[in-house]
N, C-alpha and C positions, 0 to 999 in steps of 0.2 A: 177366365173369359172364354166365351163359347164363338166363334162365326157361324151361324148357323145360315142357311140360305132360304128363305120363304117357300117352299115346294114338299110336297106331301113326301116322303121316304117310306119307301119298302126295301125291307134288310132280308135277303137271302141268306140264310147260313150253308155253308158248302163243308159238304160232306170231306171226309179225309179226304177221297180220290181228288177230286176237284180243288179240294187245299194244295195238293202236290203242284195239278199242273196252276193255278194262281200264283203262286212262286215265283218270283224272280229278282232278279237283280236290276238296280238301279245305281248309277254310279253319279256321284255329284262331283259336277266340273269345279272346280277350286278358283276358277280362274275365271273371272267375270266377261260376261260378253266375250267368252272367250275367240266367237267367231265374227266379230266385231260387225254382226249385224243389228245392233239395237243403238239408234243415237238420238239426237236432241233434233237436229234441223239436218238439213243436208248441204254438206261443205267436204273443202280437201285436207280438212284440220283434224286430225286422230283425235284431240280434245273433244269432237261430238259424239265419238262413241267412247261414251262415259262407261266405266273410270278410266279408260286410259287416259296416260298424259305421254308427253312427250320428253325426251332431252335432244337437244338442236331440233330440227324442225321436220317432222314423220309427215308425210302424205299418206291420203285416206280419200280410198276408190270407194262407191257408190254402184257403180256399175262398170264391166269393161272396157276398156282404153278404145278409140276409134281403130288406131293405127294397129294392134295389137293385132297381128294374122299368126300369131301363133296357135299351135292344137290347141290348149287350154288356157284359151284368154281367161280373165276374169278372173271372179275367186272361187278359190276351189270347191266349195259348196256355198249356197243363199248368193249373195249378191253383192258383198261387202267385202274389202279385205284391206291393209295397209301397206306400204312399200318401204324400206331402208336403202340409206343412201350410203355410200363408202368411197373418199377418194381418198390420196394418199396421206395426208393431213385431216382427215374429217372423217367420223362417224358416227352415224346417227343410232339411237337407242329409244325404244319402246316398253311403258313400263305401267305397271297397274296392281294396287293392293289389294289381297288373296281375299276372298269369302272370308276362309278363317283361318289365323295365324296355325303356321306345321305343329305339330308333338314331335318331341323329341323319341330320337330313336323310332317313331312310325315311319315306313317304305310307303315311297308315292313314285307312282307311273310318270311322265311328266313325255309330252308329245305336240311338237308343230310341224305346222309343213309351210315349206318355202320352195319358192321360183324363181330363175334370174330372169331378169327384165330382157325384152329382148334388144333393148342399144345399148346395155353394156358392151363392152370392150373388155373389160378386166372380171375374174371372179375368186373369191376368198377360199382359204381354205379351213378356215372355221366360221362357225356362226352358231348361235346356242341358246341357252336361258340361265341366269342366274338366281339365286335365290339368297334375300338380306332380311335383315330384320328393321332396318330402317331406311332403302330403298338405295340405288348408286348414285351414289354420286361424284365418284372419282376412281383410276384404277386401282387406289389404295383398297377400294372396298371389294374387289375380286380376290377371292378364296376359291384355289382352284377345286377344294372339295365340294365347294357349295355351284357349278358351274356342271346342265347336262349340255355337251357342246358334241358337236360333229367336228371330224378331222379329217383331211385328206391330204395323205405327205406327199400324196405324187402329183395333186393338180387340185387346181378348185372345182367347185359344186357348179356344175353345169348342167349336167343331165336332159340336155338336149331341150332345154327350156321348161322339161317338167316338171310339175311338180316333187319334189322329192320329200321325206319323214325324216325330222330329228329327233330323237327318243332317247329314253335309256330309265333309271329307277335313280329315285334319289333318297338318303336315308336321313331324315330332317335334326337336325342341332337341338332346335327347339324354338319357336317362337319367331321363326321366319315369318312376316306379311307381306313382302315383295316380290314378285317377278319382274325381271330387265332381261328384256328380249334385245340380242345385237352380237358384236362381235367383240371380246374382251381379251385380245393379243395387247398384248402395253404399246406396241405399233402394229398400227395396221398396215403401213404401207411393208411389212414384211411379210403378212396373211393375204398381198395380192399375186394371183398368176394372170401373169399378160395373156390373153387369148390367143392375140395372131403376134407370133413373138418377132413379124416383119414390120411391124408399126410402134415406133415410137411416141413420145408425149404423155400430154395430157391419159389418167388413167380411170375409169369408174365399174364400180361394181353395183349391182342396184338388186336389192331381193323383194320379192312380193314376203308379204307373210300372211297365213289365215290359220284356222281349227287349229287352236292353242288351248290344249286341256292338262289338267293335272289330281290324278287321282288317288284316294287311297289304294296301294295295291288289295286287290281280294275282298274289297268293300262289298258285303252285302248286306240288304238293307234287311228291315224287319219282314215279316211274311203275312200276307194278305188276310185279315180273318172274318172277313163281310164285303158282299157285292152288292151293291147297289144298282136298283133296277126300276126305270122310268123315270128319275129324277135323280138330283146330286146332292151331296152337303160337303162340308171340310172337316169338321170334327164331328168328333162320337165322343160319348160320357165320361170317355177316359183322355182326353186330348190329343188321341192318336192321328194319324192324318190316315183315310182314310182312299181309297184310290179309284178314280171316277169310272164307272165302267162302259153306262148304255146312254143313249138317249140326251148326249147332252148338244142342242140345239145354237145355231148360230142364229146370230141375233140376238141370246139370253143377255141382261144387265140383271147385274147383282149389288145392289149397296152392301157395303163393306160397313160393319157394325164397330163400333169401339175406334173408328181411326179421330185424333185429335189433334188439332194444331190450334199457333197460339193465336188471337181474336185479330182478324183481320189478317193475319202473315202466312204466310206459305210452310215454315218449320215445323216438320213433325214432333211432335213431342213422342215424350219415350214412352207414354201409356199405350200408345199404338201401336209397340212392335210386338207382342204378344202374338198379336193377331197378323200382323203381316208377316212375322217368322210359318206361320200357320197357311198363310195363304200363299206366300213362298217353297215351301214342304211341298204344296200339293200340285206348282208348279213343275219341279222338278220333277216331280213323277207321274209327269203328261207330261214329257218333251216337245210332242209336235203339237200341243195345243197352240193355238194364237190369240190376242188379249190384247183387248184398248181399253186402257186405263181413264176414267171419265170423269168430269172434275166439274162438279155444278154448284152457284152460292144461290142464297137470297132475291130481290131485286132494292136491298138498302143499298145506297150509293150510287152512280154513275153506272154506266152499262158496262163502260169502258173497262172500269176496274174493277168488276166482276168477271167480266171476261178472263180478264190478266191473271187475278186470283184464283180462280178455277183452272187455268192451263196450269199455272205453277204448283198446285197444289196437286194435279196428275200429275207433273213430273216429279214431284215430288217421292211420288210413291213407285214410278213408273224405276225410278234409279234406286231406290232404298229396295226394290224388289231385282235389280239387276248388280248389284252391289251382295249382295243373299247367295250370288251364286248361279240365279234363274237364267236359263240360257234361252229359252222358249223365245219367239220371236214377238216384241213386245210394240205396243203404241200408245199416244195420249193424245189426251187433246178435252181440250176446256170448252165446256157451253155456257159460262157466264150464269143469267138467271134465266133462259130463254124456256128452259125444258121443267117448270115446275111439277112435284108430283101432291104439292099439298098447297093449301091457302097461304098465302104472305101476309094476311090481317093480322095474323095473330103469331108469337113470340113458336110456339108447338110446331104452326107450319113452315115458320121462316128455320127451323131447326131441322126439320124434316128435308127441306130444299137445298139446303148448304149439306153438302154429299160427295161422295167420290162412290162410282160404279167399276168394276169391272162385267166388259163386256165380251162375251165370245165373237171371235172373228173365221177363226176355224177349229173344230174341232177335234178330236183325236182318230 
């Protein structure tokens, strides 16, 4: 299967010199939405920035806290980020399954960054990322080889409210699909250090979390061997993805060709992902592109439920393409039947109208 895009293509070939500097490296985030700016509606529930889920119950900023006068409110980069809660009986964990299960024996980068809230009172002296093959669910399932964590023997993570980097390399088992972001001391109340060690009681530690990536180490991808000039496609004669260069316009909608679900439902069928691994590929290599995913039926039926079935059927693709991996900053949204591009008389147009577009929002 091809996606081709309606628009006239001219193919430059580049000279050796010009191959060298086209060259470069692209690294794919492993780790979905990793900067939990892509969600479903807006709420304080980690649940909307799909895939995460939760264990006990994670709060999820949207924008900066009012109160928050510290240097670096907010999230560390975009606009989004989530917070963990830790008191001495209790803590909370953030978790989400990988683009694609690890290789055994392949080295991967693995990097977040975290901030203490500024009304804590108490701050930890680890906090990290795990990595399962069937996700945590209890401290049985912490293997400290499988665990990149920060340590600090002489005090907790504070750093004066900034942001601070967890990092380190991890060398995969094999068949890992989970990350659980949190702190896995078998008690936590002996990973707290009290702040002002003149106040007793009640104790809490609270960390923001955001830019959670995990990469192959020294990943480099294929090397450029066509640019494209005055117009774009996705693939070329050999399936390769192909990398957008000039000219490509906000405002463009693109129907997406081969996408299939089942009559009347929202479920992607599996003939579809051909083409959205394809349209995923070429996401990842325009990072800063930005994309509303558009979702139009028919006018059979109610208004009501064309509307519904259109929004869901962008979301649909909007999470199968952030689930991929796509970190790019992504949106949906359903027009029902309101936006026809062909006749509904007939069986050809009502086929032609029932569609999902991708549309540029910003460009590279």
């Amino acid at each position: 299967m091809k996606l081709f895009l309606n628009y006239t293509i001219i193919l430059v070939f580049l000279s050796p010199s010009q191959f060298a500097q086209q060259t470069s490296e692209v690294l794919k985030n492993l780790v979905p939405n990793g900067s939990f700016e892509n969600y479903r509606k807006k709420s304080g529930s980690i649940k909307q920035a799909i895939p995460w889920q939760q264990i006990a119950s994670v709060d999820y900023y949207q924008q900066p806290l009012s109160n928050d006068t510290t240097a670096e409110k907010g999230a560390r980069t975009g606009t989004c980020y989530a917070g963990l809660r830790f008191q001495k009986k209790y803590k909370e964990f953030v978790q989400v399954k990988l683009a694609d299960a690890l290789h055994r024996g392949t080295t991967y980068q693995f990097e977040m960054h975290v901030r203490l809230a500024f009304w804590s009172n108490a701050s930890l002296k680890s906090i990290g990322g795990l990595f399962t093959k069937a996700g945590y669910k209890s401290q049985s399932d912490v293997v400290i080889s499988s665990v990149i964590d920060s340590v600090s023997k002489k005090g907790g993570f504070i750093n004066g409210y900034h942001w601070f980097t967890v990092s380190g390399k991890y060398i995969a088992d094999g068949g890992e699909k989970y990350l659980t972001i949190g702190n896995f001391s078998p008690k936590v109340k002996s990973d707290f250090v009290r702040m002002n060690k003149f106040k007793f009681g009640f104790k809490e530690a609270y960390y923001f979390i955001d830019d959670i990536s995990l990469i192959k180490a020294k990943e480099v991808v294929e090397k450029v061997k066509v640019e494209i000039v005055g117009s774009f496609n996705i693939t070329d004669d050999n399936d390769s993805v192909l990398v957008v260069k000039n000219n490509i316009k906000v405002g463009e909608k693109v129907t997406l060709k081969n996408i299939f679900f089942e009559n009347s439902r929202y479920y992607i069928l599996p003939e579809s992902f051909s083409e959205l691994n394809k349209l995923a590929q070429y996401l990842i290599r325009n990072p800063t592109m930005e994309v509303q995913i558009n979702g139009h039926s028919d006018n059979s039926g109610s208004k009501s439920k064309n509307q519904r079935l259109s929004e869901q059927r962008a979301r649909e693709v909007f999470e199968y393409l952030i689930k991929k991996g796509v970190q790019n900053k992504l949106y949906f949204k359903g027009f029902g039947s309101s936006i026809p591009i062909a006749s509904n008389e007939t069986d050809e147009g009502m086929a032609k109208n029932r569609r999902v577009e991708f549309e540029i929002i910003k460009a590279n």
